[in-house]
DRENTORKOL-3810 file (N, C-alpha, C; in nm, 4 decimals):
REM DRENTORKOL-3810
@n.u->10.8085; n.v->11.9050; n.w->10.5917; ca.u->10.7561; ca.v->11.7780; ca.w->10.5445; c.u->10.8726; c.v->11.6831; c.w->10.5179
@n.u->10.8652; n.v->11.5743; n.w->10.5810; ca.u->10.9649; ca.v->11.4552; ca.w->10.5471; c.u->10.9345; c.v->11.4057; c.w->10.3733
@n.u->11.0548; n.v->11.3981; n.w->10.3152; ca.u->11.0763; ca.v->11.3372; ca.w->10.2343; c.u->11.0565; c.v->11.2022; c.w->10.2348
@n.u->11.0446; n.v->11.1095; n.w->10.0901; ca.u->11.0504; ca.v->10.9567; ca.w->10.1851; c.u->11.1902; c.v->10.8767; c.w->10.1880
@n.u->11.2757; n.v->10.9414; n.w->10.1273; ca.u->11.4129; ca.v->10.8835; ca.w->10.1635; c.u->11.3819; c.v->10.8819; c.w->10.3323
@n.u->11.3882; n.v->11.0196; n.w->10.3918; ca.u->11.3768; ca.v->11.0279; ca.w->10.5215; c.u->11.2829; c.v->10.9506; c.w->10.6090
@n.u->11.1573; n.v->10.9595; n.w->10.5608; ca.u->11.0469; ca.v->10.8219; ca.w->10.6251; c.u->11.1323; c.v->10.6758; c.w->10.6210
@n.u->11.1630; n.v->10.6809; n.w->10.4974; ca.u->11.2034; ca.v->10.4972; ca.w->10.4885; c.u->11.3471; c.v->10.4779; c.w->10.6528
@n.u->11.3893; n.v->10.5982; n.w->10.6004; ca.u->11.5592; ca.v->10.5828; ca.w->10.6989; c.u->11.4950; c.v->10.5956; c.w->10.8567
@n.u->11.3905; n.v->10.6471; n.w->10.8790; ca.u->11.3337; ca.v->10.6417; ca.w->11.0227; c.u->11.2690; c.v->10.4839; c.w->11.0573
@n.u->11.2360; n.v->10.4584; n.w->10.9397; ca.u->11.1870; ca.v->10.3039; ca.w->10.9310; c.u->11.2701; c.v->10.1686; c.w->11.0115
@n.u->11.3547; n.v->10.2428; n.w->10.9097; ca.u->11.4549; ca.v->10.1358; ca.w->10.9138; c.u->11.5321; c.v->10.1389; c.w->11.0635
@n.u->11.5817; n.v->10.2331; n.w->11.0638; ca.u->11.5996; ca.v->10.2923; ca.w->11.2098; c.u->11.5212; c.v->10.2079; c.w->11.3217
@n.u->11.4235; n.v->10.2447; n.w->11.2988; ca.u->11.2972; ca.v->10.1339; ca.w->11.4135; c.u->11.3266; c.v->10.0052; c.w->11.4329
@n.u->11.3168; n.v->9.9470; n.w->11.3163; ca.u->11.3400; ca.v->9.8226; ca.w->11.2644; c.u->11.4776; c.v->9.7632; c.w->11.3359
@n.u->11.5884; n.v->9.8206; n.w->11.2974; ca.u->11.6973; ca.v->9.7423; ca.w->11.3396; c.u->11.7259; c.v->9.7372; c.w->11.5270
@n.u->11.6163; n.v->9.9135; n.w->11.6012; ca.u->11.6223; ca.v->9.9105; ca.w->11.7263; c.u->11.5457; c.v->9.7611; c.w->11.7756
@n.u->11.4614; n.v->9.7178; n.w->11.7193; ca.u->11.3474; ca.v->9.6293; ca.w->11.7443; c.u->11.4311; c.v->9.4574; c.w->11.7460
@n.u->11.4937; n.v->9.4745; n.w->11.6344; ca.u->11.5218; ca.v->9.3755; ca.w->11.5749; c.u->11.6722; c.v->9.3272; c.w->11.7182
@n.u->11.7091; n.v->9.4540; n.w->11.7805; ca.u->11.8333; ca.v->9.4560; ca.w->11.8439; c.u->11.7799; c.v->9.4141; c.w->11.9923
@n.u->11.6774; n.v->9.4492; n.w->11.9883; ca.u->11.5946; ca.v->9.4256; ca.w->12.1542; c.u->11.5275; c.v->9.2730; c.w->12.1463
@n.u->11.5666; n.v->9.1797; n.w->12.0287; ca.u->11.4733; ca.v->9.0886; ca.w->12.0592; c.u->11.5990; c.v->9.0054; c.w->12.1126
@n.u->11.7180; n.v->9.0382; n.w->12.0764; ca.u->11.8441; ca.v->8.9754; ca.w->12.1525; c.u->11.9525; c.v->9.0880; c.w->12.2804
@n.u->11.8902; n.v->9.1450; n.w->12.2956; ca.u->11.9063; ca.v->9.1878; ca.w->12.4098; c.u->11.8785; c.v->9.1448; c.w->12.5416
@n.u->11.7302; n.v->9.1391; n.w->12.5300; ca.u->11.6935; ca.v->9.1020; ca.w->12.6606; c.u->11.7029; c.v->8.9562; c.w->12.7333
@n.u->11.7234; n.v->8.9148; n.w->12.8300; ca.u->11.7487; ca.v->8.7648; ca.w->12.8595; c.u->11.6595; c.v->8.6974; c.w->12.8317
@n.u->11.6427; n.v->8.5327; n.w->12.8269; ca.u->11.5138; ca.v->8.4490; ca.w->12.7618; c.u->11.4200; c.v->8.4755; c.w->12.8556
@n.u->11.4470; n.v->8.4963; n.w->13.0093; ca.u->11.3319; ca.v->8.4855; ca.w->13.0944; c.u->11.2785; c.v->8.6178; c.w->13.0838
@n.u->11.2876; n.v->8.7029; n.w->13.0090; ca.u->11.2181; ca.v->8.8514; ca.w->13.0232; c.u->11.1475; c.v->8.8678; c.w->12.8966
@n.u->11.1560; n.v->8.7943; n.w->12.7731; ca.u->11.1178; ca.v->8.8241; ca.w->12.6331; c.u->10.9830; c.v->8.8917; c.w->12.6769
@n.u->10.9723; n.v->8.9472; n.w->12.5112; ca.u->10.8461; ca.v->9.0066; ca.w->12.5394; c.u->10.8190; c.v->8.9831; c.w->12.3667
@n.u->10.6711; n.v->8.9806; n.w->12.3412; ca.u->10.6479; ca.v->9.0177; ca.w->12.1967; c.u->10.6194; c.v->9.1529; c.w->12.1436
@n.u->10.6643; n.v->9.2569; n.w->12.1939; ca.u->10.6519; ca.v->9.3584; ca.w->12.1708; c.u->10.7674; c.v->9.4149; c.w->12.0776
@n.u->10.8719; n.v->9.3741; n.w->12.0682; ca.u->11.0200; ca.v->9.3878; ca.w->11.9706; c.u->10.9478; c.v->9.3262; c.w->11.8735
@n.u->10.8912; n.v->9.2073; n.w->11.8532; ca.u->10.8728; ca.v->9.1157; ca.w->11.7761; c.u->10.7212; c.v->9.2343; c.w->11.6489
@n.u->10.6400; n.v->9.2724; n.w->11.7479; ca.u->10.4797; ca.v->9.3324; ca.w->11.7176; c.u->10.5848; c.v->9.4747; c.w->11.6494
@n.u->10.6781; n.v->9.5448; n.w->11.6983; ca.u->10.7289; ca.v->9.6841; ca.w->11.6489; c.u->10.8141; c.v->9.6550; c.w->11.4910
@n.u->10.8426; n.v->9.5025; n.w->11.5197; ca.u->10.9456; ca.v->9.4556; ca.w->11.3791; c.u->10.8286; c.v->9.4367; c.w->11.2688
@n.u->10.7230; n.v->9.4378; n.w->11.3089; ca.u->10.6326; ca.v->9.3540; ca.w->11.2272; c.u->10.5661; c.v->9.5208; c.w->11.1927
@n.u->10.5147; n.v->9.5908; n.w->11.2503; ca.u->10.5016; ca.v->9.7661; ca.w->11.1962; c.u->10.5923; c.v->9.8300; c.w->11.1382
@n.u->10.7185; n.v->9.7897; n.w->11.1259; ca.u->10.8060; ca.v->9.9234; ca.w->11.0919; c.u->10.8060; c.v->9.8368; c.w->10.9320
@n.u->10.8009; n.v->9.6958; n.w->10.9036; ca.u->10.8318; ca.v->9.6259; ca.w->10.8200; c.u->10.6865; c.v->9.6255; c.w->10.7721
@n.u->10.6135; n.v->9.6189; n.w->10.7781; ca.u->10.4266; ca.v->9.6766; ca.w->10.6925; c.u->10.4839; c.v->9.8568; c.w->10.6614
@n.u->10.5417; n.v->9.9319; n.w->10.7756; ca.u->10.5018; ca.v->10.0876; ca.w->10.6913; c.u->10.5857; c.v->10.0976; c.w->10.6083
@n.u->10.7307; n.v->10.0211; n.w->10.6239; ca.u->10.8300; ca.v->10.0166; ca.w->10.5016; c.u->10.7575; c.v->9.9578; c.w->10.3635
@n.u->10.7056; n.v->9.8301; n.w->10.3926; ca.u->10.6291; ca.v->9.8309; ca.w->10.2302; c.u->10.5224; c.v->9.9326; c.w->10.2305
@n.u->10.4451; n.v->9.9691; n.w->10.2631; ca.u->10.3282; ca.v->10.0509; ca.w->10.2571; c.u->10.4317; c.v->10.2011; c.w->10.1632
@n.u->10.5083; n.v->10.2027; n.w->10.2234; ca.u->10.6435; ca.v->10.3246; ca.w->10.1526; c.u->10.6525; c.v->10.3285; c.w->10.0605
@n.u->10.7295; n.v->10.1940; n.w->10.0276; ca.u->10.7514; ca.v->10.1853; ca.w->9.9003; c.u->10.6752; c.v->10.1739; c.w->9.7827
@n.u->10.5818; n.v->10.0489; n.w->9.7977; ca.u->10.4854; ca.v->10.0285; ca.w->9.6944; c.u->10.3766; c.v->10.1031; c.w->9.7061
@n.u->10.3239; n.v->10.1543; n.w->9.8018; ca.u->10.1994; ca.v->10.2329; ca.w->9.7868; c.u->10.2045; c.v->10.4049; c.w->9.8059
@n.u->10.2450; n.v->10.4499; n.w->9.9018; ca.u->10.2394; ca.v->10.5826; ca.w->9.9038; c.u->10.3650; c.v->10.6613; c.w->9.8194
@n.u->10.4548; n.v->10.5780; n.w->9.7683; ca.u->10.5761; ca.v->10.6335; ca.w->9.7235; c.u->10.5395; c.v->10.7559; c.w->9.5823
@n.u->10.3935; n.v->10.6792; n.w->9.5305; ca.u->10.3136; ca.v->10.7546; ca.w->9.3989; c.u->10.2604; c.v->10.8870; c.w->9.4413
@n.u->10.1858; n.v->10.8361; n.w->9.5888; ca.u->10.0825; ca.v->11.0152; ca.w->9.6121; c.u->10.2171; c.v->11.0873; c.w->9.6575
@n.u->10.3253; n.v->11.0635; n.w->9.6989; ca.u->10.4173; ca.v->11.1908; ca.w->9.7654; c.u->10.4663; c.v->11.2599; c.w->9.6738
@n.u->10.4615; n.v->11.1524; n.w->9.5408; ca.u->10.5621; ca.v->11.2255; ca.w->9.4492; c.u->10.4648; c.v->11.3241; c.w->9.3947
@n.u->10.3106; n.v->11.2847; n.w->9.3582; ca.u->10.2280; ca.v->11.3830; ca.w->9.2968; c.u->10.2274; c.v->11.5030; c.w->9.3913
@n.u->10.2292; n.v->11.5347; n.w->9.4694; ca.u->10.1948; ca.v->11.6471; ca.w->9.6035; c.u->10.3231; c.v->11.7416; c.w->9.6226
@n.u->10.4425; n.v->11.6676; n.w->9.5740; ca.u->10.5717; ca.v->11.7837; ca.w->9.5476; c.u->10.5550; c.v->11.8678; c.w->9.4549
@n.u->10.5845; n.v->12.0084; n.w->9.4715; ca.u->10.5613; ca.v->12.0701; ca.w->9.3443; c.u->10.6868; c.v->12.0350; c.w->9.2410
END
Protein backbone atom coordinates (compact mmCIF):
# COMPACT_ATOMS: atom_id res chain seq x y z
CA UNK A 1 0.00 0.00 0.00
CA UNK A 2 1.32 3.48 -0.98
CA UNK A 3 1.74 5.80 1.64
CA UNK A 4 0.60 9.38 0.84
CA UNK A 5 3.92 11.01 1.00
CA UNK A 6 4.35 8.50 -1.92
CA UNK A 7 0.84 9.26 -3.75
CA UNK A 8 1.47 13.05 -3.45
CA UNK A 9 5.38 12.50 -4.96
CA UNK A 10 3.74 10.41 -7.94
CA UNK A 11 1.47 13.43 -8.26
CA UNK A 12 3.68 15.69 -8.51
CA UNK A 13 5.80 13.70 -10.71
CA UNK A 14 2.80 13.79 -13.31
CA UNK A 15 2.34 17.21 -12.91
CA UNK A 16 5.72 18.60 -13.69
CA UNK A 17 5.86 15.68 -16.83
CA UNK A 18 2.62 17.53 -18.07
CA UNK A 19 3.53 20.82 -17.21
CA UNK A 20 7.07 20.02 -19.32
CA UNK A 21 5.10 18.76 -22.47
CA UNK A 22 3.07 21.85 -22.75
CA UNK A 23 6.53 23.52 -23.80
CA UNK A 24 7.93 20.93 -25.50
CA UNK A 25 6.01 20.43 -28.26
CA UNK A 26 6.07 23.05 -31.21
CA UNK A 27 2.99 25.67 -31.45
CA UNK A 28 1.74 23.87 -34.57
CA UNK A 29 1.34 20.44 -32.75
CA UNK A 30 -0.20 21.64 -29.22
CA UNK A 31 -2.55 19.58 -27.88
CA UNK A 32 -4.89 20.04 -24.71
CA UNK A 33 -4.15 16.99 -23.35
CA UNK A 34 -0.78 18.25 -21.17
CA UNK A 35 -3.05 20.98 -20.31
CA UNK A 36 -6.46 18.20 -19.25
CA UNK A 37 -3.37 15.79 -17.31
CA UNK A 38 -2.12 19.26 -15.41
CA UNK A 39 -5.57 19.88 -14.47
CA UNK A 40 -5.98 15.86 -12.90
CA UNK A 41 -2.83 15.49 -11.23
CA UNK A 42 -3.58 19.12 -9.63
CA UNK A 43 -7.56 18.05 -8.48
CA UNK A 44 -5.94 14.46 -7.08
CA UNK A 45 -3.16 16.50 -5.35
CA UNK A 46 -5.86 18.55 -3.51
CA UNK A 47 -8.26 15.70 -3.20
CA UNK A 48 -4.75 14.28 -1.14
CA UNK A 49 -4.34 16.60 0.83
CA UNK A 50 -7.52 18.02 2.12
CA UNK A 51 -9.72 15.15 1.77
CA UNK A 52 -8.43 11.67 1.84
CA UNK A 53 -5.29 12.59 3.88
CA UNK A 54 -7.99 11.82 7.20
CA UNK A 55 -9.38 8.20 5.93
CA UNK A 56 -5.57 6.95 5.24
CA UNK A 57 -4.50 7.96 8.41
CA UNK A 58 -7.59 6.15 10.19
CA UNK A 59 -6.94 2.70 8.15
CA UNK A 60 -3.07 2.55 9.32
CA UNK A 61 -2.81 0.51 12.17
Amino acid sequence: MLTVLDRLTIYSVLCIVCFGALFVVPASGWSLMPLLGMAATIIGIWLEVFCWSGISEEQEP
